[in-house]
C-alpha atoms as a printed R data frame, in Angstrom:
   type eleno elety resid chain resno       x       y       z
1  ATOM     1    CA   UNK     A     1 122.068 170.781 174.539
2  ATOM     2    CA   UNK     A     2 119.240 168.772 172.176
3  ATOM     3    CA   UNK     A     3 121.011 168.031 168.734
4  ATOM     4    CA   UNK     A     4 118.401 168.569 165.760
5  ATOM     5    CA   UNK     A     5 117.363 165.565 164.165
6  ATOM     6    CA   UNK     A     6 119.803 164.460 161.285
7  ATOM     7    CA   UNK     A     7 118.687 165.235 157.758
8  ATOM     8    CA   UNK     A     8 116.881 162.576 156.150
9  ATOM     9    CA   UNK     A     9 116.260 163.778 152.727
10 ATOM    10    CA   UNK     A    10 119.225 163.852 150.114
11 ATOM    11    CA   UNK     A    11 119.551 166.404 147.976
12 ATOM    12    CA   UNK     A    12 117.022 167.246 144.920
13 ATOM    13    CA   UNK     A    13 118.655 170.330 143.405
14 ATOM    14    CA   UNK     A    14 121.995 172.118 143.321
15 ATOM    15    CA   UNK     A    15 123.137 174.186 145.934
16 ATOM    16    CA   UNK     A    16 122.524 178.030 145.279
17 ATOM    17    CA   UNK     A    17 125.213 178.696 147.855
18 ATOM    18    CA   UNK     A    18 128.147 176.522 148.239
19 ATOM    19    CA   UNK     A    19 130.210 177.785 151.183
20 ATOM    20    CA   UNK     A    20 134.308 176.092 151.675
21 ATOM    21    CA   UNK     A    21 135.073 177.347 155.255
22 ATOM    22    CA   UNK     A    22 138.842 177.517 156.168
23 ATOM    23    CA   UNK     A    23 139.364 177.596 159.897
24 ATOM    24    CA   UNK     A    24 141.542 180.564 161.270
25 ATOM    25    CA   UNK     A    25 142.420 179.843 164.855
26 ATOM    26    CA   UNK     A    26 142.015 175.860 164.779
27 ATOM    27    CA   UNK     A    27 142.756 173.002 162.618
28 ATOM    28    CA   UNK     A    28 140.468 171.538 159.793
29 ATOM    29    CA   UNK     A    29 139.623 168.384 162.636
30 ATOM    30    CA   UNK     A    30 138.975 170.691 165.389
31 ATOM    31    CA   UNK     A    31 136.840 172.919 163.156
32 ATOM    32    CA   UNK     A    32 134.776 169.347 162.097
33 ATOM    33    CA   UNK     A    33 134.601 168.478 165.611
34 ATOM    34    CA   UNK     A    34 133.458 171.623 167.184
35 ATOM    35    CA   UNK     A    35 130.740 172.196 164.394
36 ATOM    36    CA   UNK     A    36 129.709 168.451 164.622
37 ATOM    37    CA   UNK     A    37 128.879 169.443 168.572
38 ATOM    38    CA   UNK     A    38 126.855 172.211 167.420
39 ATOM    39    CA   UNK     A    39 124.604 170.044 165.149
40 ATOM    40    CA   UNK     A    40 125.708 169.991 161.916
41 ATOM    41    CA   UNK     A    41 126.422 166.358 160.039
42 ATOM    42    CA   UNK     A    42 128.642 164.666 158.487
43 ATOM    43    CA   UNK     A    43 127.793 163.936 154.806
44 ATOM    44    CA   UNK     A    44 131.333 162.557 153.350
45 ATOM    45    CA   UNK     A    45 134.752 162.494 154.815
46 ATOM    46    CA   UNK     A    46 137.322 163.274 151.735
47 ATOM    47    CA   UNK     A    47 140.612 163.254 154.429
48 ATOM    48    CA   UNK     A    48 143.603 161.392 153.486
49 ATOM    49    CA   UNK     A    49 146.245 159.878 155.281
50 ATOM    50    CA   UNK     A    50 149.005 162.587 154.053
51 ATOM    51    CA   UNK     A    51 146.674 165.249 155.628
52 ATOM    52    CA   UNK     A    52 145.137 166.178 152.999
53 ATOM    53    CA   UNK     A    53 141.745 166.877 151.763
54 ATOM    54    CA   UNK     A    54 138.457 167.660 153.405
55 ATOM    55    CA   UNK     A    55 135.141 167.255 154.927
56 ATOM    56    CA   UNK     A    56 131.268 168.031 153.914
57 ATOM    57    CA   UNK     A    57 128.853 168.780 156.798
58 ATOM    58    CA   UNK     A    58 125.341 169.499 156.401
59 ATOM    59    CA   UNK     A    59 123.682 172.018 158.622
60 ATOM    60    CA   UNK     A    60 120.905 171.556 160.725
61 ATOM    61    CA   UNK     A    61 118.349 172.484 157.993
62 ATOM    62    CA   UNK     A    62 120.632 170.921 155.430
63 ATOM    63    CA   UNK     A    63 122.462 173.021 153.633
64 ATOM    64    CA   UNK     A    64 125.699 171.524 152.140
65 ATOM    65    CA   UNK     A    65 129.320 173.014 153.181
66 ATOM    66    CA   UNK     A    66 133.133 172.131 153.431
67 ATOM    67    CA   UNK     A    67 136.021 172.496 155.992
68 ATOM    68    CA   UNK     A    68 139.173 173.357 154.216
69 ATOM    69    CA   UNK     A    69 142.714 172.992 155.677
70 ATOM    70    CA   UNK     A    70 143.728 176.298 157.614
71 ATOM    71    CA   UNK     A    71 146.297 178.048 156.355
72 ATOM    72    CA   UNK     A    72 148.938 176.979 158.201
73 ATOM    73    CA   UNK     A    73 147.806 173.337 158.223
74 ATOM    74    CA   UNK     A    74 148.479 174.295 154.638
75 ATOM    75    CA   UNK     A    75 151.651 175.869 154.997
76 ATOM    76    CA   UNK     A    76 152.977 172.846 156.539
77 ATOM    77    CA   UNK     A    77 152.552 170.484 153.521
């Protein structure tokens, strides 16, 4: 499969539509990974070592969004 060419152009305006995605069947990594295969990008990487935090991807036309924790990566701590 041809990835789309990554998004050169930062960002001028705000973001009508933020979206925070929280994966249900996968952790936050696998989520990252699996949606990096399908062409989105990585924009900035806000993990921490406790397990913390999260990751903005862009998608192939640009628009901004996060992956959350699940809930039971949550649940654990």
């Amino acid at each position: 499969m041809k990835r789309p060419p990554a998004v050169a152009r930062r960002k001028t305006v705000k973001n009508r539509v933020h979206l925070d995605l929280q994966p249900q069947d996968r952790t936050r990594d696998e989520e990252v990974e699996r949606l990096l295969s399908l062409g989105a990008v990585m924009q900035g990487d806000h993990r921490k070592a406790d397990g913390s935090g999260w990751v903005t991807l862009h998608d192939p036309e640009g628009n901004e969004f996060c992956v959350e924790r699940s809930a039971a990566e949550r649940a654990k701590g």
